[in-house]
C-alpha positions as CSV (number, residue, x, y, z in Angstrom):
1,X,170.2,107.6,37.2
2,X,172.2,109.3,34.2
3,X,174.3,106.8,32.4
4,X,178.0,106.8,33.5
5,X,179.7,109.9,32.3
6,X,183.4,109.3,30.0
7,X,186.4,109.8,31.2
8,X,189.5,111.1,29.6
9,X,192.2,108.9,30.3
10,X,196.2,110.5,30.3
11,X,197.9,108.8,27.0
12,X,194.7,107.7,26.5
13,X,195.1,104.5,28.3
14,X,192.2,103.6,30.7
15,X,192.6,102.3,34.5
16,X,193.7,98.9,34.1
17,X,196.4,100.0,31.3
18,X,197.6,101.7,34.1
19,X,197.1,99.4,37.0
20,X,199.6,97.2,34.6
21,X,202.0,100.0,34.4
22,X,202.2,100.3,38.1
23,X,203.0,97.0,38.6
24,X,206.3,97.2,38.2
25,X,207.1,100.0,40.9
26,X,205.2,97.4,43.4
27,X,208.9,96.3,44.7
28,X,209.9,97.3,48.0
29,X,213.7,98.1,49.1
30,X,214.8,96.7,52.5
31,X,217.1,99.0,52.8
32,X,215.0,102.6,51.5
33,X,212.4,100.9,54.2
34,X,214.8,100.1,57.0
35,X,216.3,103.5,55.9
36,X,212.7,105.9,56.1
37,X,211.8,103.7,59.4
38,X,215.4,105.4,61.1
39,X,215.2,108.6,60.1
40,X,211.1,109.2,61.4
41,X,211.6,107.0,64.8
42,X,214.9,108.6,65.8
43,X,213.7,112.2,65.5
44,X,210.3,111.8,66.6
45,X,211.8,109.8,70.1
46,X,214.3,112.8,69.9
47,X,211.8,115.7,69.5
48,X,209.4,114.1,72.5
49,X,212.5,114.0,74.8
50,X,213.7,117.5,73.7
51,X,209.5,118.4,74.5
52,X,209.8,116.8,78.0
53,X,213.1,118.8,78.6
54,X,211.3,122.1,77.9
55,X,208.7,121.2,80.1
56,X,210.9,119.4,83.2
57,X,212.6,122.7,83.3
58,X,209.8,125.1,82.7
59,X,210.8,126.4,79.2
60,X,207.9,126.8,78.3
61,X,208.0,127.8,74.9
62,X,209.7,124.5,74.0
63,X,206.3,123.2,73.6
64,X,206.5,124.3,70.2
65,X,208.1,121.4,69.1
66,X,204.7,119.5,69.7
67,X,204.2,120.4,66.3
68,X,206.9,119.1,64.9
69,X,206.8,116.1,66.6
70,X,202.7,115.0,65.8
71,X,204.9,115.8,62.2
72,X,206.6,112.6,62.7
73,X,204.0,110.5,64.5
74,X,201.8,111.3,61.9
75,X,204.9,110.0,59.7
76,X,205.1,106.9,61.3
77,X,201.0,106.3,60.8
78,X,201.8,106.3,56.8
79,X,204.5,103.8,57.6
80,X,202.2,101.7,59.6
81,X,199.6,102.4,56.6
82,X,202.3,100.5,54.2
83,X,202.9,98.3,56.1
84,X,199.1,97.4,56.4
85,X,199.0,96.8,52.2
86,X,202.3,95.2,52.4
87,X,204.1,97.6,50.8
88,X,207.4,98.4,52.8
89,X,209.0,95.4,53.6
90,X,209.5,92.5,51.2
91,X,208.4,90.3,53.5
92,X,204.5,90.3,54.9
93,X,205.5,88.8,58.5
94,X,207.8,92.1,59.2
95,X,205.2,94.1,57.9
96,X,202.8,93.2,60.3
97,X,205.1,93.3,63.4
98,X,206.5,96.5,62.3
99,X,202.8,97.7,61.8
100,X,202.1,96.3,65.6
101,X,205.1,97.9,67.1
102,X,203.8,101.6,65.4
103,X,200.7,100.9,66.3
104,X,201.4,101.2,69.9
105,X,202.8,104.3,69.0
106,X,200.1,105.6,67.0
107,X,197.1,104.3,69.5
108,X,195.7,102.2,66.3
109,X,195.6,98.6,66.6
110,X,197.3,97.1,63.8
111,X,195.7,94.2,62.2
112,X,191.5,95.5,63.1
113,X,192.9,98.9,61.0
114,X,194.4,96.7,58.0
115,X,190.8,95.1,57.7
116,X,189.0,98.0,58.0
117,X,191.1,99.8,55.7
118,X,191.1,96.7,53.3
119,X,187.3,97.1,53.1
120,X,188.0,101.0,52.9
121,X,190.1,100.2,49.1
122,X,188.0,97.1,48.4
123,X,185.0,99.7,48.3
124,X,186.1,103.2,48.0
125,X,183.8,104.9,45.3
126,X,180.9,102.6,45.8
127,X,177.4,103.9,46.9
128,X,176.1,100.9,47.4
129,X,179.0,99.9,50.1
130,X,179.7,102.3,52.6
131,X,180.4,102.4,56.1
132,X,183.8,100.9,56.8
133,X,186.7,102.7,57.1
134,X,185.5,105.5,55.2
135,X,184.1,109.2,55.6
136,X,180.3,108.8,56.1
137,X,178.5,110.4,52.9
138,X,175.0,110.7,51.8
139,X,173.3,111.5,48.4
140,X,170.9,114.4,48.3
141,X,167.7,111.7,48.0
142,X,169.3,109.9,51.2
143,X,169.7,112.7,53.2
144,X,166.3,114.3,52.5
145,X,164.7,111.3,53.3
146,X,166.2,111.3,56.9
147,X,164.3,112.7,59.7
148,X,164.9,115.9,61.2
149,X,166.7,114.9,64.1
150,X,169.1,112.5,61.7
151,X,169.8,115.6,59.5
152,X,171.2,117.3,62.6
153,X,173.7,114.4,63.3
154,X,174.6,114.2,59.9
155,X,175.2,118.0,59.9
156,X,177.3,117.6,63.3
157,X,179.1,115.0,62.3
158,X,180.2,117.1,58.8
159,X,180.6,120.3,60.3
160,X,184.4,121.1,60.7
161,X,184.7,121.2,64.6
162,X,183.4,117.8,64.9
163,X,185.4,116.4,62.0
164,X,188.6,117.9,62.3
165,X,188.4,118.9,66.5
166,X,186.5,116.3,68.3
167,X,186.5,113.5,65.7
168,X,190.7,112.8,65.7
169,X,190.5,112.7,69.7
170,X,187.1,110.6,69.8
171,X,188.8,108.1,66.9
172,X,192.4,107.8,68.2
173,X,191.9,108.0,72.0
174,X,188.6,105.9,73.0
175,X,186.7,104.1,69.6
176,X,189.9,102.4,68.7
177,X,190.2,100.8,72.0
178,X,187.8,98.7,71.1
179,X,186.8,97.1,67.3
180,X,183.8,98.7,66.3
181,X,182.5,97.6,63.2
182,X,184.0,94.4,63.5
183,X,182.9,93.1,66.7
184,X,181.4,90.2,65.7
185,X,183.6,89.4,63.0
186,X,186.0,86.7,65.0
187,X,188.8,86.8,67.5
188,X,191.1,88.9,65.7
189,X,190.2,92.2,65.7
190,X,189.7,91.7,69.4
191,X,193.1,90.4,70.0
192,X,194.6,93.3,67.6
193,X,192.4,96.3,69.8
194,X,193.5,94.6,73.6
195,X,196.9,93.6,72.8
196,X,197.4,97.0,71.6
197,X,195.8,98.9,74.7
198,X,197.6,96.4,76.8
199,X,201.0,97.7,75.2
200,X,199.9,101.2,75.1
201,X,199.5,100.8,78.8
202,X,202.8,99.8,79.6
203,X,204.3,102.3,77.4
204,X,202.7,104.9,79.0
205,X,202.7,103.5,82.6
206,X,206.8,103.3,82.0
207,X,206.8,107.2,80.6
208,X,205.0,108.0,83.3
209,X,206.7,106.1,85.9
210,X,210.0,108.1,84.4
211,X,208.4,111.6,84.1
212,X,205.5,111.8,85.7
213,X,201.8,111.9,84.8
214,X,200.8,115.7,84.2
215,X,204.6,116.2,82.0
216,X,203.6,113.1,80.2
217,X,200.0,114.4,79.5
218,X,201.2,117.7,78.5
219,X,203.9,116.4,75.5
220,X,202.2,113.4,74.5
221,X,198.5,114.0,74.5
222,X,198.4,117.4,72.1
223,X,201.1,115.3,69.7
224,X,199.1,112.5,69.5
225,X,195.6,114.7,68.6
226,X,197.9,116.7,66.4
227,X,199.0,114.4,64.5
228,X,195.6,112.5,64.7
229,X,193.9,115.6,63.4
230,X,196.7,115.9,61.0
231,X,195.6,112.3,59.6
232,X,191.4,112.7,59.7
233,X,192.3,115.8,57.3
234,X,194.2,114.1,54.8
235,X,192.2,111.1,54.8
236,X,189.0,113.5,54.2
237,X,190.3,115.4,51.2
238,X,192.1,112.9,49.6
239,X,188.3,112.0,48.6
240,X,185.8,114.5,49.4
241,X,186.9,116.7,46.9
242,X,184.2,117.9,44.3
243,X,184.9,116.0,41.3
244,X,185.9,113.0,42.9
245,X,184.2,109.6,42.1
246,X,180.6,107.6,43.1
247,X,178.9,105.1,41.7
248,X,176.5,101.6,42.3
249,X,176.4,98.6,40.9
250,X,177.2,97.6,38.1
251,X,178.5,100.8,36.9
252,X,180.8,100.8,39.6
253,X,184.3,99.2,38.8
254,X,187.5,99.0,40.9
255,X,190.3,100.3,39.0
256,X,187.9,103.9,37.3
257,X,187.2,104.3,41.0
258,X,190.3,104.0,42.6
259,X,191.8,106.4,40.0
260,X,189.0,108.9,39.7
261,X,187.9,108.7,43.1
262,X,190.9,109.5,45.6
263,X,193.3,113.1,44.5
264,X,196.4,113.9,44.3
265,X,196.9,116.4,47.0
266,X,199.6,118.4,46.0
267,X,201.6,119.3,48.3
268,X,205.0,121.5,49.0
269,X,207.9,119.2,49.1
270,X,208.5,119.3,52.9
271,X,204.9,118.2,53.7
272,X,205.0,115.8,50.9
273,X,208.1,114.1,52.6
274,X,206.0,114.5,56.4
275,X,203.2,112.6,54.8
276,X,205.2,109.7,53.2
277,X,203.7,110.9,49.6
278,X,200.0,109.8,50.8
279,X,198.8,112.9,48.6
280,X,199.7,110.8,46.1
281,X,196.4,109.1,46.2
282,X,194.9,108.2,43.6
283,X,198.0,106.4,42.2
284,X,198.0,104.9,45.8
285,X,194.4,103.6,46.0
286,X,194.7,102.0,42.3
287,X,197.6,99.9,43.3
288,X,198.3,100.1,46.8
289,X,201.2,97.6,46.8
290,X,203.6,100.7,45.8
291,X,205.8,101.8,48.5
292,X,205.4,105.2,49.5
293,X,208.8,106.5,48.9
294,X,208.1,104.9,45.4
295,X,205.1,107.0,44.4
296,X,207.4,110.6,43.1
297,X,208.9,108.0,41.0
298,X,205.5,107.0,39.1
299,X,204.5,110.6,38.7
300,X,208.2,111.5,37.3
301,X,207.9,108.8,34.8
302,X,204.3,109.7,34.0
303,X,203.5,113.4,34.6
304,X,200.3,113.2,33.0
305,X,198.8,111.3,35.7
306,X,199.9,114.7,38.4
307,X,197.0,116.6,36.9
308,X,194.3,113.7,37.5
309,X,192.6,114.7,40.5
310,X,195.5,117.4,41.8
311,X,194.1,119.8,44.5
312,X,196.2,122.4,45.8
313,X,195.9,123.3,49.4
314,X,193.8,126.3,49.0
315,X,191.3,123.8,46.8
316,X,191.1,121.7,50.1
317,X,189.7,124.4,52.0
318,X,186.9,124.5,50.3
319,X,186.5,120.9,50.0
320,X,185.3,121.2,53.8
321,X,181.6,122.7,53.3
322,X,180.9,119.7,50.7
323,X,178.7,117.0,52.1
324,X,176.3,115.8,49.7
325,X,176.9,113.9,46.9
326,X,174.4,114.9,43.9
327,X,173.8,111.5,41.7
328,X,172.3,113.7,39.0
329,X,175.5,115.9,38.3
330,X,177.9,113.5,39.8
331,X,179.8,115.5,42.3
332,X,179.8,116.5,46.2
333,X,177.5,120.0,46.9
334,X,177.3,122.0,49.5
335,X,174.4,122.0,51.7
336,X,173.4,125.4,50.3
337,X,173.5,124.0,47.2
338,X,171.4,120.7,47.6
339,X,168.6,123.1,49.1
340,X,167.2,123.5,45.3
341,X,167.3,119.8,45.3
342,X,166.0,119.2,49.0
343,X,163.2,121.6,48.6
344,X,161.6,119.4,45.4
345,X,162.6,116.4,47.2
346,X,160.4,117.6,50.1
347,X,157.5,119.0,48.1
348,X,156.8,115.6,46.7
């Protein structure tokens, strides 16, 4: 393997001058919390009624406020994700029951996703652990050494209908009902995945009960894969961009990882707000105790960290077709472009 590449640092500092920096923006406000909880749970309750409406009394085209609606659902994920790191209250205990509460909301069991996406931080960046909580990746040597019937479910599973169509739906709506990954790993993230199906039944027995079954399937199903597909996307190019970061042991450190390895997604200013700031990543991933609403405030006080990693939204298009990572040039190819690589791989 090629020695570990340098990295140009903004002001020169590397990742732990930074992670010391950040520190001090680690402070949550009750009240901005309290505040950002209101203003995503009032309109998305208000936008599923308004949905219902259209639907109870065949206005049909009211349905377009699905998409609106997944807006704020997915809205209310990000909150549930800071409250996971402990980042929107002061306090961890009303984290966790407002992340329990969401989470019936959301169809993701609280505390088996804060573990899972502990390990997903703990590890990001690593090639030596992956597996949890992450977009499955393979280098070029891996995925040539696969048989040919594992290279087509690795090329299913990558290819954009999968990822983005069935995957969200698969994920949201039947593997987290139960804690894959983590079923042998004690009672909690059992008692996380059934409590939360057992309140998700209620809730949706109640809706039901006051709506009926097909008006209930009709709004809330498409907002809840909306919004799910909404979250599989940002989660995928916030690192499976090309020049994002990869690396084993003992090359591999936490803080050049966490900075080089997640982007900064830039995004217009109303989808920035619909996405509680989660493009925002890489700041985000090297210290994950920053609230949300407090990550424009880093990058306004240190600009030079917006260019580190930034992808536009025509840049994440493309990210989609890479699927390989290449250890020998340090970035994620295409499969057309591994075939150079696969065919030597092969011949020997």
């Amino acid at each position: 393997m090629n020695a570990m590449p340098t990295l140009e640092h903004p002001k020169g500092l590397d990742e732990k001058s930074w992670l010391k920096i950040l520190s001090k923006y680690r402070e949550p406000s009750t009240g901005r919390s309290t505040f950002e909880l209101v203003v995503t749970v009032v309109p998305f309750a208000l936008l599923w009624a308004l949905t219902w409406a259209a639907v109870h009394y065949g206005y049909w085209l009211g349905l377009i406020l699905i998409v609106p609606a997944a807006g704020f659902l997915l809205r209310l994920f990000m909150i549930q994700h800071d409250c996971g790191h402990g980042s929107f209250f002061a306090r961890r205990s009303v984290d966790d029951w407002t992340g329990r509460l969401i989470g019936v909301l959301t169809l993701t069991p609280y505390d088996y996703w804060r573990r899972a996406h502990a390990a997903h931080h703990a590890s990001a960046g690593n090639l030596d652990e992956r597996g949890i909580g992450d977009i499955t990746t393979l280098t070029i040597e891996e995925y040539a050494a696969l048989s040919r019937r594992e290279r087509l479910a690795y090329r299913l599973y990558r290819h954009p209908v999968v990822m983005f169509g069935i995957g969200p739906a698969f994920l949201f709506l039947f593997k987290q009902r139960l804690p894959f990954g983590m079923m042998r790993s004690g009672l909690s993230p059992w008692v996380s995945t059934m409590a939360t199906n057992a309140a998700v039944a209620i809730v949706a027995g109640l809706l039901i009960w006051a709506v009926g079954l097909v008006p209930f399937l009709l709004v809330h199903l498409p907002i809840v894969i909306l919004a799910a597909t909404a979250g599989i996307w940002l989660f995928y190019v916030q690192h499976q961009f090309e020049d994002t970061h990869w690396s084993k042991k003992p090359e591999w450190q936490f803080q050049q990882a966490a900075l080089h390895g997640a982007s900064h997604y830039d995004l217009p200013p109303v989808l920035r707000w619909m996405t509680g700031n989660i493009g925002i990543h890489h700041v985000h991933h090297l210290s994950s105790r920053v609230p949300y609403y407090r990550l424009p405030e880093v990058l306004k006080d240190h600009p030079e960290l917006a260019d580190l990693g930034r992808i536009t939204i025509m840049d994440s298009l493309r990210c989609v077709k890479l699927v390989l990572w290449d250890e020998s040039s340090r970035r994620l190819i295409s499969f057309r472009d591994a075939r150079p690589r696969l065919a030597g791989l092969q011949a020997s």
